[in-house]
Every structure is written in C-alpha cells, then in structure tokens.
C-alpha positions in Angstrom: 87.7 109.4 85.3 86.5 110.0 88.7 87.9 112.8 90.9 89.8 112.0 94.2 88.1 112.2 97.0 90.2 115.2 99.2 92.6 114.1 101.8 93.2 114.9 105.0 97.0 115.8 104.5 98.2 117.7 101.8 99.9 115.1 99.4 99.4 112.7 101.9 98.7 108.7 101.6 96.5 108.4 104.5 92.7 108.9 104.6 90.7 110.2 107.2 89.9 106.7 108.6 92.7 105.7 109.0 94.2 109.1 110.7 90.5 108.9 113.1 92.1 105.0 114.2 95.3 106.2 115.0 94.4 109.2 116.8 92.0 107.2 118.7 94.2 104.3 119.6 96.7 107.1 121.1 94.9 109.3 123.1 91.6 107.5 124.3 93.0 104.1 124.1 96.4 104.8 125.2 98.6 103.1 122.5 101.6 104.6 122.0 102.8 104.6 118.0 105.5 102.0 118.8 103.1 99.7 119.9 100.5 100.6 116.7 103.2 99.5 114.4 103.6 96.3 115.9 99.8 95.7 115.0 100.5 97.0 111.8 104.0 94.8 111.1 101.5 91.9 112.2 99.6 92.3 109.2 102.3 92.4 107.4 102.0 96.6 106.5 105.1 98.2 107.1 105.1 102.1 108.3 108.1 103.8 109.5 107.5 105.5 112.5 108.5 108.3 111.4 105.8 108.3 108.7 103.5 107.8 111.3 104.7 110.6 113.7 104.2 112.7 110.9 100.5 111.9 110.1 99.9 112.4 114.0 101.6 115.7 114.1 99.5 117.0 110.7 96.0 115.6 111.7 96.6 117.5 114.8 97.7 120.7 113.2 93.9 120.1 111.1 91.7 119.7 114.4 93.6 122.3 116.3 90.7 124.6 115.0 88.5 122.9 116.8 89.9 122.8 120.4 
C-alpha cells in the first residue's frame, strides 16, 4: 500500500489545494467564508462553517513562519 501523502493539518481532511483556494478566495479575492460556502452548497458539498473557520485559522498558524 502506498503511503499518504502529508497533510497540511494535523488529522485534517483538507489538502493543500484546497487550503491555497480558500485562502486565496479570502484575502486577494475578497470572499468572505459565508459566501465560499454558498459556492460550495452549489455543488452540492456541504462544509459547516465552522469546519471551514477552522482550516483558515490552522493554515494560517502554518504560514505564520513565513510572514
């Protein structure tokens, strides 16, 4: 069996991808994550805001290194 490629958070569900778009859709394009899960619910995912909240504040604790 193959071994899993490492995530970004600890235990997490998300990869990096998918933490880059979110990031990016809130700070350079301005999309607040209310309006993200919209998009999301669209497509018929489902992500409590909470969860995403979450991923935001962790992905940031990871790049804080590099600001």
């Amino acid at each position: 069996m193959a071994e899993l490629p490492e995530r970004v958070i600890d235990e997490g569900i998300p990869g990096a991808g998918l933490l880059a778009m979110i990031l990016t859709h809130k700070y350079m394009d301005h999309l607040p994550l209310y309006r993200q899960k919209q998009i999301f619910a669209r497509e018929n995912i489902q992500i409590p805001s909470s969860t995403t909240e979450g991923w935001t504040k962790q992905a940031l604790e990871k790049l804080d290194p590099l600001l």
